[in-house]
PDB file of N, CA, C and O in Angstrom:
ATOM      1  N   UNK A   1       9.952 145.472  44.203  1.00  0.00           N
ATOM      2  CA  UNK A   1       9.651 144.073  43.960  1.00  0.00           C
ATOM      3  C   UNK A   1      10.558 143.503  42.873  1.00  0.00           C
ATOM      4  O   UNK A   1      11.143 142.421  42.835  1.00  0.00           O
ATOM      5  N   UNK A   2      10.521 144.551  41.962  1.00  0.00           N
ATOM      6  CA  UNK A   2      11.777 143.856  40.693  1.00  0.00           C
ATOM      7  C   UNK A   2      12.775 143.552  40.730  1.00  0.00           C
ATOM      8  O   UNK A   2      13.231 142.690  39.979  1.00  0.00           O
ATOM      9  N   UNK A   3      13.457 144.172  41.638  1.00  0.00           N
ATOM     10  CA  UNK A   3      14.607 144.162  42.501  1.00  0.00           C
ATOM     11  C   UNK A   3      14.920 143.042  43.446  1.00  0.00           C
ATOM     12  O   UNK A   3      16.000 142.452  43.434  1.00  0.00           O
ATOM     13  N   UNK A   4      13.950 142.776  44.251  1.00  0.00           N
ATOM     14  CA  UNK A   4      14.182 141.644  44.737  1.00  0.00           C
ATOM     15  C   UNK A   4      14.201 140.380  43.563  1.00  0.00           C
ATOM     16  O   UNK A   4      14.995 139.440  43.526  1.00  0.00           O
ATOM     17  N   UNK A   5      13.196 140.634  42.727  1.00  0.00           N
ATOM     18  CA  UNK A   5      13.610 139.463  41.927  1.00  0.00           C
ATOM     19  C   UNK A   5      14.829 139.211  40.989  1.00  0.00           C
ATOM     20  O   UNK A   5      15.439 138.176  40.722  1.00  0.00           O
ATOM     21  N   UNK A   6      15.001 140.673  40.524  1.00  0.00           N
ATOM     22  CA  UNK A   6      16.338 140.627  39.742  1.00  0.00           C
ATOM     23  C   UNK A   6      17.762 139.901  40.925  1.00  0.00           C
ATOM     24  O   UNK A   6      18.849 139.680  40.391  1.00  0.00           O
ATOM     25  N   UNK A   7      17.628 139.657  42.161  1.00  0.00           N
ATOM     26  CA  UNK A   7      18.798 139.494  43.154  1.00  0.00           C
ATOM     27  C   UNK A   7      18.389 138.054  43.346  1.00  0.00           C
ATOM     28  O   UNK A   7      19.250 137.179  43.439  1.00  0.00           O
ATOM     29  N   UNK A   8      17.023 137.770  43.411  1.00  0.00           N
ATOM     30  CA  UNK A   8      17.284 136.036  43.682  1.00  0.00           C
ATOM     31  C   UNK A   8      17.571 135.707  42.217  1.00  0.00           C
ATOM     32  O   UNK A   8      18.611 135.053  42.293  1.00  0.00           O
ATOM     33  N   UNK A   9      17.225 135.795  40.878  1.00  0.00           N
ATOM     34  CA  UNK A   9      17.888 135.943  39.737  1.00  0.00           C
ATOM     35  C   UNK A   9      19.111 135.824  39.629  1.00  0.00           C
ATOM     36  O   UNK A   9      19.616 134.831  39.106  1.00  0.00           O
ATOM     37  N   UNK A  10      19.719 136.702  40.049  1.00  0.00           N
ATOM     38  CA  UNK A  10      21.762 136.839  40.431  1.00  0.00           C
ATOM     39  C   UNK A  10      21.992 136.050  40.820  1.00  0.00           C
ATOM     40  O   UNK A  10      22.285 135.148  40.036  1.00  0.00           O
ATOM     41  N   UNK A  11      22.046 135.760  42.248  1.00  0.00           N
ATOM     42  CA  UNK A  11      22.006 134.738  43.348  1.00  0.00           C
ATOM     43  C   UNK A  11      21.306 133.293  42.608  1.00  0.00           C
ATOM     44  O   UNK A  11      21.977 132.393  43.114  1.00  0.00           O
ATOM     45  N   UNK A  12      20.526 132.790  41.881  1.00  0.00           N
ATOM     46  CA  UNK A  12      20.222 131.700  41.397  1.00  0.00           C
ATOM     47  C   UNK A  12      20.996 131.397  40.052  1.00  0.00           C
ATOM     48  O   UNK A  12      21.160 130.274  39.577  1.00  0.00           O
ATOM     49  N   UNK A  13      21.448 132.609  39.513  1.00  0.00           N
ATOM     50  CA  UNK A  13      22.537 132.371  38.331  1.00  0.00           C
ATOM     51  C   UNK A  13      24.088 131.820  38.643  1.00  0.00           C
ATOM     52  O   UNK A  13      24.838 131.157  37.926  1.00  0.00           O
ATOM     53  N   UNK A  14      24.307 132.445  40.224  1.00  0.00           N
ATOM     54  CA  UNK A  14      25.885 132.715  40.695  1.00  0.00           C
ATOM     55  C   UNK A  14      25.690 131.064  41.250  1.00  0.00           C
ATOM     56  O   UNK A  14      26.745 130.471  41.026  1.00  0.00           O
ATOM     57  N   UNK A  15      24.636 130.129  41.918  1.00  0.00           N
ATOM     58  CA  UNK A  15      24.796 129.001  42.538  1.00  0.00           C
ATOM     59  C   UNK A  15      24.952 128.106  41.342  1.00  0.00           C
ATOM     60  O   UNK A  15      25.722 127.148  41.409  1.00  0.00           O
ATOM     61  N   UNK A  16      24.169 128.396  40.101  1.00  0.00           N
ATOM     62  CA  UNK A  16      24.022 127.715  39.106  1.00  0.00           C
ATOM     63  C   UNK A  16      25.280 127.274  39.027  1.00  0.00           C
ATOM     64  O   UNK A  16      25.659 126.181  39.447  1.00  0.00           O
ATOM     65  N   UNK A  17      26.116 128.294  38.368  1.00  0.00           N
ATOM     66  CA  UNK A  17      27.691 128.009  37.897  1.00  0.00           C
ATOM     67  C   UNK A  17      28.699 127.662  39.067  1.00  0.00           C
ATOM     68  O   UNK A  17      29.803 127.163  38.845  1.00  0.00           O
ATOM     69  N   UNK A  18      28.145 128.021  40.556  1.00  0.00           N
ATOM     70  CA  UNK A  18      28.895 127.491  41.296  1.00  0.00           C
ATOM     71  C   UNK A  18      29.626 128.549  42.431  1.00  0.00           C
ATOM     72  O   UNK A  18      30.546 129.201  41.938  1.00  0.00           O
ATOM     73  N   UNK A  19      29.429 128.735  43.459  1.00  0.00           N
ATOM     74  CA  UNK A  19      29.996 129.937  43.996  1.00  0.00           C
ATOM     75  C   UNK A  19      31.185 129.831  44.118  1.00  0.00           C
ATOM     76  O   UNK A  19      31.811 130.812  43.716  1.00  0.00           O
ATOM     77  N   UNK A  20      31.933 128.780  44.639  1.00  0.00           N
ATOM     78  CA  UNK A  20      33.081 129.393  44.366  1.00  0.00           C
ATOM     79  C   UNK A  20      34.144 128.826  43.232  1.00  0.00           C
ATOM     80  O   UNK A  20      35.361 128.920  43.073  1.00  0.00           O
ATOM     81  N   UNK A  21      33.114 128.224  42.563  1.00  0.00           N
ATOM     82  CA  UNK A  21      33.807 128.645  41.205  1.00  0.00           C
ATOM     83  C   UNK A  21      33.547 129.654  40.104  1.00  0.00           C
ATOM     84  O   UNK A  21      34.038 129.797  38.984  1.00  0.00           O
ATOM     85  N   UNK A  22      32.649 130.284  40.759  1.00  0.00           N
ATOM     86  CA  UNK A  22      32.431 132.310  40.504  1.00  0.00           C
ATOM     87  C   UNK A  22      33.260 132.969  40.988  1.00  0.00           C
ATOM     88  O   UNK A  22      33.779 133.897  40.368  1.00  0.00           O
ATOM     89  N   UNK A  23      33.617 132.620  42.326  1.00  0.00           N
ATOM     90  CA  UNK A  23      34.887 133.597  43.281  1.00  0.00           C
ATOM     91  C   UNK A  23      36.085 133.297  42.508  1.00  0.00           C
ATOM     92  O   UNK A  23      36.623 134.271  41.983  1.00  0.00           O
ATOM     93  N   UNK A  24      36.645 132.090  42.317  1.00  0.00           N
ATOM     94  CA  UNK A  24      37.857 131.675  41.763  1.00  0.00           C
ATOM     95  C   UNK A  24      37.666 132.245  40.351  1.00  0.00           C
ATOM     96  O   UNK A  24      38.759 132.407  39.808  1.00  0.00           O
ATOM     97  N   UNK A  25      36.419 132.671  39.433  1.00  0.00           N
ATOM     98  CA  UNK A  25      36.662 133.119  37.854  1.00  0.00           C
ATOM     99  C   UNK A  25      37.771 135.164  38.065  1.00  0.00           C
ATOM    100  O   UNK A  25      37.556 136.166  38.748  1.00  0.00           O
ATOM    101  N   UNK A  26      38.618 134.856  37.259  1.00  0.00           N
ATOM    102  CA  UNK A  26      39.265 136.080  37.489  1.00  0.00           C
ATOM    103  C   UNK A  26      38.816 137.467  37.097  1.00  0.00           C
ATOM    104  O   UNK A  26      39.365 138.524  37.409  1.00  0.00           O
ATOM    105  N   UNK A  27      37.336 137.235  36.096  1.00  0.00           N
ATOM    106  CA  UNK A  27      36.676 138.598  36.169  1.00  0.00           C
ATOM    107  C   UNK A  27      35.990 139.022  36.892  1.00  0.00           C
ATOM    108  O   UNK A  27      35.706 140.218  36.831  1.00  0.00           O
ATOM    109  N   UNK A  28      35.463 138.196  37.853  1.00  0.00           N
ATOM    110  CA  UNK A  28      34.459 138.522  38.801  1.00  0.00           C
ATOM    111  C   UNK A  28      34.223 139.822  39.220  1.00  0.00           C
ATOM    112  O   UNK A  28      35.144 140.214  39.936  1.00  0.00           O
ATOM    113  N   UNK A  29      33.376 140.618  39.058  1.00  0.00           N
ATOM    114  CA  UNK A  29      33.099 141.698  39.467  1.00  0.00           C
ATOM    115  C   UNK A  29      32.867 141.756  40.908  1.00  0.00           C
ATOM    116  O   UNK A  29      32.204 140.995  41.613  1.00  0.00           O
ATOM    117  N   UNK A  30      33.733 143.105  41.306  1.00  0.00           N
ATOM    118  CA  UNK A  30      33.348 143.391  42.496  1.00  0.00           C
ATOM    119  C   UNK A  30      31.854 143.504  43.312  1.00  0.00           C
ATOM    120  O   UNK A  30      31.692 143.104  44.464  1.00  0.00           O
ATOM    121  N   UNK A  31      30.963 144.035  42.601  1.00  0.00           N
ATOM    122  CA  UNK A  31      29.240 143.923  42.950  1.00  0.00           C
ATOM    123  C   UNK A  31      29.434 142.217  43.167  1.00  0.00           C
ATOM    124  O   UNK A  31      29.832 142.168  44.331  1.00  0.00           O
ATOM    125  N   UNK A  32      29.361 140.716  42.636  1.00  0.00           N
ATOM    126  CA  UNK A  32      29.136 140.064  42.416  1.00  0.00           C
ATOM    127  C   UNK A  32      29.910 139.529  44.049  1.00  0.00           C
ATOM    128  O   UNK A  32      29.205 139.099  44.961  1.00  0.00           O
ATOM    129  N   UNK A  33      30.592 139.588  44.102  1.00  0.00           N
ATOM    130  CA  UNK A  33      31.719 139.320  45.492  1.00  0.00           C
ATOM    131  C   UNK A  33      30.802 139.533  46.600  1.00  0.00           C
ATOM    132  O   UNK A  33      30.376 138.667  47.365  1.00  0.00           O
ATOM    133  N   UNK A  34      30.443 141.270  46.607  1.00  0.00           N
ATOM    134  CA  UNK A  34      29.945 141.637  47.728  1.00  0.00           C
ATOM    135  C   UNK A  34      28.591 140.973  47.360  1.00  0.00           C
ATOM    136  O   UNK A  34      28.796 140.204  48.299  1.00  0.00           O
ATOM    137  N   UNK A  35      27.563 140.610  46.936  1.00  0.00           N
ATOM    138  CA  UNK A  35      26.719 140.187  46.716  1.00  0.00           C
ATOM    139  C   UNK A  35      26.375 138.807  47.232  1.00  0.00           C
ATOM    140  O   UNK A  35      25.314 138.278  47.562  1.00  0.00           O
ATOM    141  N   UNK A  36      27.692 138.387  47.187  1.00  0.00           N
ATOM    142  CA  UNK A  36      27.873 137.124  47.329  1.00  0.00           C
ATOM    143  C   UNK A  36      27.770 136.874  49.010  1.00  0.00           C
ATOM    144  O   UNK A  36      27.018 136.196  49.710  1.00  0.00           O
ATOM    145  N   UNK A  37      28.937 137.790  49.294  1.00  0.00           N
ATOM    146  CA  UNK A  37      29.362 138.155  50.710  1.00  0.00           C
ATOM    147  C   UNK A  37      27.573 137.946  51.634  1.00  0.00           C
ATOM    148  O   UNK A  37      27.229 137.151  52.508  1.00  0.00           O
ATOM    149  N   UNK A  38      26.682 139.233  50.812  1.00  0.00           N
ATOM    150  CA  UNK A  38      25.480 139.378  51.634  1.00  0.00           C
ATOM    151  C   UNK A  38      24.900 137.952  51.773  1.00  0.00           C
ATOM    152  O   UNK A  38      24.739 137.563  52.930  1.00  0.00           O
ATOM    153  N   UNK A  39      24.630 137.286  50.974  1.00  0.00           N
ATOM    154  CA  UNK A  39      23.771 136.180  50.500  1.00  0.00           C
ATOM    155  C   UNK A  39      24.141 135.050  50.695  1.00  0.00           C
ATOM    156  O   UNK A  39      23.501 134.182  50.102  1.00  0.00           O
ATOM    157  N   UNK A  40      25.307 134.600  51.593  1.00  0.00           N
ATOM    158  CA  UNK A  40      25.581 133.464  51.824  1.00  0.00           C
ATOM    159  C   UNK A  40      25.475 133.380  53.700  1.00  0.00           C
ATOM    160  O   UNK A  40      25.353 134.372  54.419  1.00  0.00           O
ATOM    161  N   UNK A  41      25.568 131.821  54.225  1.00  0.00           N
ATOM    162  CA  UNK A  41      25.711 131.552  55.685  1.00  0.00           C
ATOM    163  C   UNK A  41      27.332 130.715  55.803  1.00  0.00           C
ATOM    164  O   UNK A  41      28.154 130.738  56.720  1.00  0.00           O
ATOM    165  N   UNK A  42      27.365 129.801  54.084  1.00  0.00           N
ATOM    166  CA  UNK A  42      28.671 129.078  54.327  1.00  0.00           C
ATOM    167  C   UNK A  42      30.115 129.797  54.809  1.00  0.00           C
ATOM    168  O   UNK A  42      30.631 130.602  54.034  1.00  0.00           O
ATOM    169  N   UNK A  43      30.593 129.575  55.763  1.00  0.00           N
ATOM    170  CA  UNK A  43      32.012 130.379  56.469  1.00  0.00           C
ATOM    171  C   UNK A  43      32.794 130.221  55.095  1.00  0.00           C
ATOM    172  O   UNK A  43      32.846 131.266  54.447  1.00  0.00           O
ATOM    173  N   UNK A  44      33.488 128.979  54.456  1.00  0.00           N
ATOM    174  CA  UNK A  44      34.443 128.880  53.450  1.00  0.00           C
ATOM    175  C   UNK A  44      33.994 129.786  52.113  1.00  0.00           C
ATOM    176  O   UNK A  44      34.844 130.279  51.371  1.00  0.00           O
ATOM    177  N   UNK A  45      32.802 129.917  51.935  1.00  0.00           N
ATOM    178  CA  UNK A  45      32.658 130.954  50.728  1.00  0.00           C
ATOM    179  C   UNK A  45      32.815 132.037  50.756  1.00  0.00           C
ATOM    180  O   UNK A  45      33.050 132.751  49.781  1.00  0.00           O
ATOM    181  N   UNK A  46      32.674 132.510  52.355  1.00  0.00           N
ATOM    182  CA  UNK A  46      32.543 134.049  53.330  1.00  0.00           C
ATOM    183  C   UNK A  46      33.904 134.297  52.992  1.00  0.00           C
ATOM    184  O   UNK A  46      34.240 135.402  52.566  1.00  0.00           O
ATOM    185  N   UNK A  47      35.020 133.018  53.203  1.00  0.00           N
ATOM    186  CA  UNK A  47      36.309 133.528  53.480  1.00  0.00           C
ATOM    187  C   UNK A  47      36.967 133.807  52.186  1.00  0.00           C
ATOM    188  O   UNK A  47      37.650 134.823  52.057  1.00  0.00           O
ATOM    189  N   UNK A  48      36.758 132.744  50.967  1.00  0.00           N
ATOM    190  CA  UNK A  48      37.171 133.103  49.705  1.00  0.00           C
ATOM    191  C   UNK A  48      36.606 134.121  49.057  1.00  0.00           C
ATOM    192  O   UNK A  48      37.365 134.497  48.164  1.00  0.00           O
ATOM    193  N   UNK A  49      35.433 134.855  49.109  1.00  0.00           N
ATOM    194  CA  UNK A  49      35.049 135.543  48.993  1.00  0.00           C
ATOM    195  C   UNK A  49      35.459 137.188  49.293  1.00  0.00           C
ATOM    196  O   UNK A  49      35.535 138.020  48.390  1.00  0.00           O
ATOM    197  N   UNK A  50      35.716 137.497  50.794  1.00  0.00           N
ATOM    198  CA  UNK A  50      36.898 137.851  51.565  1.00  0.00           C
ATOM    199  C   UNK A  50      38.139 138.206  50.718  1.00  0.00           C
ATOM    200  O   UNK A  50      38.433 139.266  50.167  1.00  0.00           O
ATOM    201  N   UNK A  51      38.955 136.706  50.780  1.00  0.00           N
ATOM    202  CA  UNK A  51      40.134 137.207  50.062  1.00  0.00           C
ATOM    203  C   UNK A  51      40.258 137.452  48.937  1.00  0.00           C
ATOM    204  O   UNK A  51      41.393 137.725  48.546  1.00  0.00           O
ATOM    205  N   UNK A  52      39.171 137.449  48.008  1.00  0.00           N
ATOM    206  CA  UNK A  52      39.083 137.556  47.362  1.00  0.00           C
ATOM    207  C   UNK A  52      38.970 139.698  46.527  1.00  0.00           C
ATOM    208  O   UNK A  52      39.180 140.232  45.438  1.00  0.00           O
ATOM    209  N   UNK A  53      38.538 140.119  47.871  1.00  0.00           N
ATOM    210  CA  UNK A  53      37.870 141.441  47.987  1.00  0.00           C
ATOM    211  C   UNK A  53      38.828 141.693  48.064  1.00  0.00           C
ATOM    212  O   UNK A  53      39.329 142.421  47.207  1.00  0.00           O
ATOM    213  N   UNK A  54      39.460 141.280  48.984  1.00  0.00           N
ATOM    214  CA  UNK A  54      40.878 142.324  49.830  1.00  0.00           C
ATOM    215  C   UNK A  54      42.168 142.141  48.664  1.00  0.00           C
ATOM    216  O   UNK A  54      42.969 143.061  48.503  1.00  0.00           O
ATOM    217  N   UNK A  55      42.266 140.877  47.896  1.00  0.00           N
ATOM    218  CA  UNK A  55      43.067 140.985  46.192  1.00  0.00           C
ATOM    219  C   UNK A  55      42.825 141.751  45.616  1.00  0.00           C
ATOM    220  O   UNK A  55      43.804 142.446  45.342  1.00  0.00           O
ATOM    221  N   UNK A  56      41.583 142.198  45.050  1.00  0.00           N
ATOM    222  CA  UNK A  56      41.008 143.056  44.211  1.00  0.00           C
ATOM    223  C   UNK A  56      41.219 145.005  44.896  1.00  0.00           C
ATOM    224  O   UNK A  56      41.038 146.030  44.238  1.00  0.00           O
ATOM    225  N   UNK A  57      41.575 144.905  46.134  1.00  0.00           N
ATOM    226  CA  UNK A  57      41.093 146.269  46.716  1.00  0.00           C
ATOM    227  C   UNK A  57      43.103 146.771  46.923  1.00  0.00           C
ATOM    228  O   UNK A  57      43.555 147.894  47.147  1.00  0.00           O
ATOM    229  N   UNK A  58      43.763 145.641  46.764  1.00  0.00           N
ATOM    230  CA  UNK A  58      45.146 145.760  46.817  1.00  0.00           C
ATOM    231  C   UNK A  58      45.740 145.949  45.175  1.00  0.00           C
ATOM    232  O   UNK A  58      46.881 146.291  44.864  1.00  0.00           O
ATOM    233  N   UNK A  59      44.409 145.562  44.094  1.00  0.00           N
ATOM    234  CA  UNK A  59      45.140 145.652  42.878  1.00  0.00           C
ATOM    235  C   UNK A  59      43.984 146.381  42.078  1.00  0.00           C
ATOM    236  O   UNK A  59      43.183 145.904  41.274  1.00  0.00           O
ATOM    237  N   UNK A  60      44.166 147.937  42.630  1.00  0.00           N
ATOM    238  CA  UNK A  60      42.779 148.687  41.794  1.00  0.00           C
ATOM    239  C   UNK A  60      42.184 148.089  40.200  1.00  0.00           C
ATOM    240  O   UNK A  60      41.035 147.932  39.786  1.00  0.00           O
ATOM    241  N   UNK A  61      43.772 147.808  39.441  1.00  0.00           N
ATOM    242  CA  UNK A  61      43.436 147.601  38.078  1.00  0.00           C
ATOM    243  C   UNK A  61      42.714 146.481  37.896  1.00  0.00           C
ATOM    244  O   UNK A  61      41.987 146.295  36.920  1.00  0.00           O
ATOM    245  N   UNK A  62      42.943 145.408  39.153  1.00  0.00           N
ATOM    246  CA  UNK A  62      41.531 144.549  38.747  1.00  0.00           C
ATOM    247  C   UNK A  62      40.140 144.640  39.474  1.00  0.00           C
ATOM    248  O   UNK A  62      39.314 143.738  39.336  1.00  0.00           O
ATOM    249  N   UNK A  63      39.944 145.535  40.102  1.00  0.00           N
ATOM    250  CA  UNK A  63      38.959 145.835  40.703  1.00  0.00           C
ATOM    251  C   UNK A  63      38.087 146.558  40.014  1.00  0.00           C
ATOM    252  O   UNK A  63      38.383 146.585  38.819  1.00  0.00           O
ATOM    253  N   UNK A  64      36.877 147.314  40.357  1.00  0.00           N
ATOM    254  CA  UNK A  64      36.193 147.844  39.439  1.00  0.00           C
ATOM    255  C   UNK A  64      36.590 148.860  38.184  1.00  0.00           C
ATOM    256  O   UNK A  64      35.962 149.138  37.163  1.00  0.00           O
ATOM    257  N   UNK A  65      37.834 149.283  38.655  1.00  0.00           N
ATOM    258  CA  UNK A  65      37.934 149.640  37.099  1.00  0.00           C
ATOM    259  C   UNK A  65      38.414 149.008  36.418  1.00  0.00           C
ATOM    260  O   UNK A  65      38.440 149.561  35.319  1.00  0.00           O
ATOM    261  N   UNK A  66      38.981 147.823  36.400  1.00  0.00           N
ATOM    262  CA  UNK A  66      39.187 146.685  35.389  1.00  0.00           C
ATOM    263  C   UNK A  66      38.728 146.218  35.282  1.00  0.00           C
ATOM    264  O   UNK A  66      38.886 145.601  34.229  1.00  0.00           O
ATOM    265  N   UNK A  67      37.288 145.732  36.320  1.00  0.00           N
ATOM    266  CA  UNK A  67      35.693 145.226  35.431  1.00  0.00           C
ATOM    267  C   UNK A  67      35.158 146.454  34.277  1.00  0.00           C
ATOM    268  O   UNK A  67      34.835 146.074  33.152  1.00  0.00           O
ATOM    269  N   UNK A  68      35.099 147.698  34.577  1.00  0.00           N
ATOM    270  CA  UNK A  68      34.733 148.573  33.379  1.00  0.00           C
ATOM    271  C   UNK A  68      35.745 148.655  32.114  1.00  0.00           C
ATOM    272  O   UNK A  68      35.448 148.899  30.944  1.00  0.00           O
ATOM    273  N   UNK A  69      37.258 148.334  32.770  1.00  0.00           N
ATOM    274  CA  UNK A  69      37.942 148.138  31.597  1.00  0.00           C
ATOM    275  C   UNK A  69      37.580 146.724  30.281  1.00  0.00           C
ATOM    276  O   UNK A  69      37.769 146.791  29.067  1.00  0.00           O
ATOM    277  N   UNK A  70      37.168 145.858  30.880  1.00  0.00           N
ATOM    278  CA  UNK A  70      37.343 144.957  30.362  1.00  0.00           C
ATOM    279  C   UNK A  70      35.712 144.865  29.671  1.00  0.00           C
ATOM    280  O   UNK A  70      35.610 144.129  28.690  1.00  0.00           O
ATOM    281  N   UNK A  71      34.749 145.415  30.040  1.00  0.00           N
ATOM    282  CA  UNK A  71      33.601 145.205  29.618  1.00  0.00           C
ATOM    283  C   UNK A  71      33.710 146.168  28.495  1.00  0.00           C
ATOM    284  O   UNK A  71      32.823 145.975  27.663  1.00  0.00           O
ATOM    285  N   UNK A  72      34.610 147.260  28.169  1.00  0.00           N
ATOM    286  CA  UNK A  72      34.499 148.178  27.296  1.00  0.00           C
ATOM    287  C   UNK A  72      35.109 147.465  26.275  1.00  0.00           C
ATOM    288  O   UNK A  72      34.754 147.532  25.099  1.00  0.00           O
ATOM    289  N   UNK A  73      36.097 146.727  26.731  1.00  0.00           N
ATOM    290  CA  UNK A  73      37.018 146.089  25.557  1.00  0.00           C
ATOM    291  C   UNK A  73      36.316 144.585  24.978  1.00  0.00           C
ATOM    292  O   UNK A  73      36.301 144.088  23.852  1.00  0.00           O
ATOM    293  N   UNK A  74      35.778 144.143  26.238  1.00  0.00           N
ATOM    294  CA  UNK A  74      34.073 142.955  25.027  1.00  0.00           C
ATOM    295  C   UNK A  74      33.240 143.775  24.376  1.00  0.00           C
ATOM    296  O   UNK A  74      33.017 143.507  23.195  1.00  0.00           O
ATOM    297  N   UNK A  75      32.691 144.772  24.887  1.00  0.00           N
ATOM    298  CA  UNK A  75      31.911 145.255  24.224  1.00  0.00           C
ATOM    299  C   UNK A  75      32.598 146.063  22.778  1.00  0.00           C
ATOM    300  O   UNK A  75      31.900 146.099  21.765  1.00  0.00           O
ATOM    301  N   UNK A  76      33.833 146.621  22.769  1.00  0.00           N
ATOM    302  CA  UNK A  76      34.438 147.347  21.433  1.00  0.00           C
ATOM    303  C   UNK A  76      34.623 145.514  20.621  1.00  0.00           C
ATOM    304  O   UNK A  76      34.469 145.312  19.417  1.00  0.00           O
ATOM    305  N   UNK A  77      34.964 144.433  21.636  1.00  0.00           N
ATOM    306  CA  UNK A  77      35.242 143.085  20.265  1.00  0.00           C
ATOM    307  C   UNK A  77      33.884 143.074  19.878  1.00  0.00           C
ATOM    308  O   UNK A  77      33.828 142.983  18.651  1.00  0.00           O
ATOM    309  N   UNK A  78      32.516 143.138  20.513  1.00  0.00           N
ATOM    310  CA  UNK A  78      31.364 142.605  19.929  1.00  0.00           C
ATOM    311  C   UNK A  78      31.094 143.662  18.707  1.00  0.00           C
ATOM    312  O   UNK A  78      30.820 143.389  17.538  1.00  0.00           O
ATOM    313  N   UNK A  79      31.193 144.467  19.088  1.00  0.00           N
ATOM    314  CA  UNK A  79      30.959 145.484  17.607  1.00  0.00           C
ATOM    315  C   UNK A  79      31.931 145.395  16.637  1.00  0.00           C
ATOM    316  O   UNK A  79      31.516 145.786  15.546  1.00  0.00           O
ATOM    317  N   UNK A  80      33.136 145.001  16.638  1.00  0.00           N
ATOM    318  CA  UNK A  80      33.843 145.304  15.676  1.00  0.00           C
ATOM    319  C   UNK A  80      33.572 143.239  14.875  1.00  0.00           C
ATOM    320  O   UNK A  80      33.824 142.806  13.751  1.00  0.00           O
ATOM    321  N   UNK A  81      33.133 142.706  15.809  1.00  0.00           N
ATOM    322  CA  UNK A  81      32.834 141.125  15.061  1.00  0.00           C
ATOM    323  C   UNK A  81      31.919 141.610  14.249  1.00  0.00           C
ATOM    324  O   UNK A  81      32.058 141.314  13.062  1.00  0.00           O
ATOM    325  N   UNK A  82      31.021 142.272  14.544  1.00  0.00           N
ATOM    326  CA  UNK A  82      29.331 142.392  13.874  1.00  0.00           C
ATOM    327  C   UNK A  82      29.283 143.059  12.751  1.00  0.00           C
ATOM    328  O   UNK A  82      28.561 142.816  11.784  1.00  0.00           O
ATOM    329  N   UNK A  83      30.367 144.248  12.925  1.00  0.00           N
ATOM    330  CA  UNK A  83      30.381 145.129  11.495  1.00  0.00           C
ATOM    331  C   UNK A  83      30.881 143.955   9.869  1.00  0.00           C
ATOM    332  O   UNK A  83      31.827 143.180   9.726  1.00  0.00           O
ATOM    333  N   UNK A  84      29.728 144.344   8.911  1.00  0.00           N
ATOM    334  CA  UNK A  84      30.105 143.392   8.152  1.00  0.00           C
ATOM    335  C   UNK A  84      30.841 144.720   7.056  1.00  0.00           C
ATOM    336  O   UNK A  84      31.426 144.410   6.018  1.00  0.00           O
TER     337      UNK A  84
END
């Protein structure tokens, strides 16, 4: 049950800001794409969405391991802001 709610959650956060001006943000995580992919009927979001996958799956470094890269490197700036 949490689960489903945590996904209309996602899905009500991702329309908030805009889908495809979520697809077009350049960190977009791969989960978030395919997520997207499941949860939509519009063809034009299907397709940016799409090419969007197949960019990311042609350039590993921005694909999921450059979402883990990059979350390690916010997360090392948030700690090193905080240390007083």
């Amino acid at each position: 049950m949490s689960s489903i709610l945590d996904d209309q959650l996602r899905l009500m956060a991702l329309k908030q800001y805009g889908l495809i001006k979520s697809i077009k943000t350049p960190d977009i995580s791969y989960a978030d794409l395919k997520f997207i992919l499941k949860n939509t009927e519009n063809e034009t979001i299907k397709q940016l969405a799409t090419e969007k996958l197949q960019y990311l799956n042609s350039h590993p470094r921005l694909g999921w391991a450059g979402s883990l890269a990059r979350a390690n490197r916010l997360g090392s700036f948030h700690s090193e802001s905080t240390k007083d």
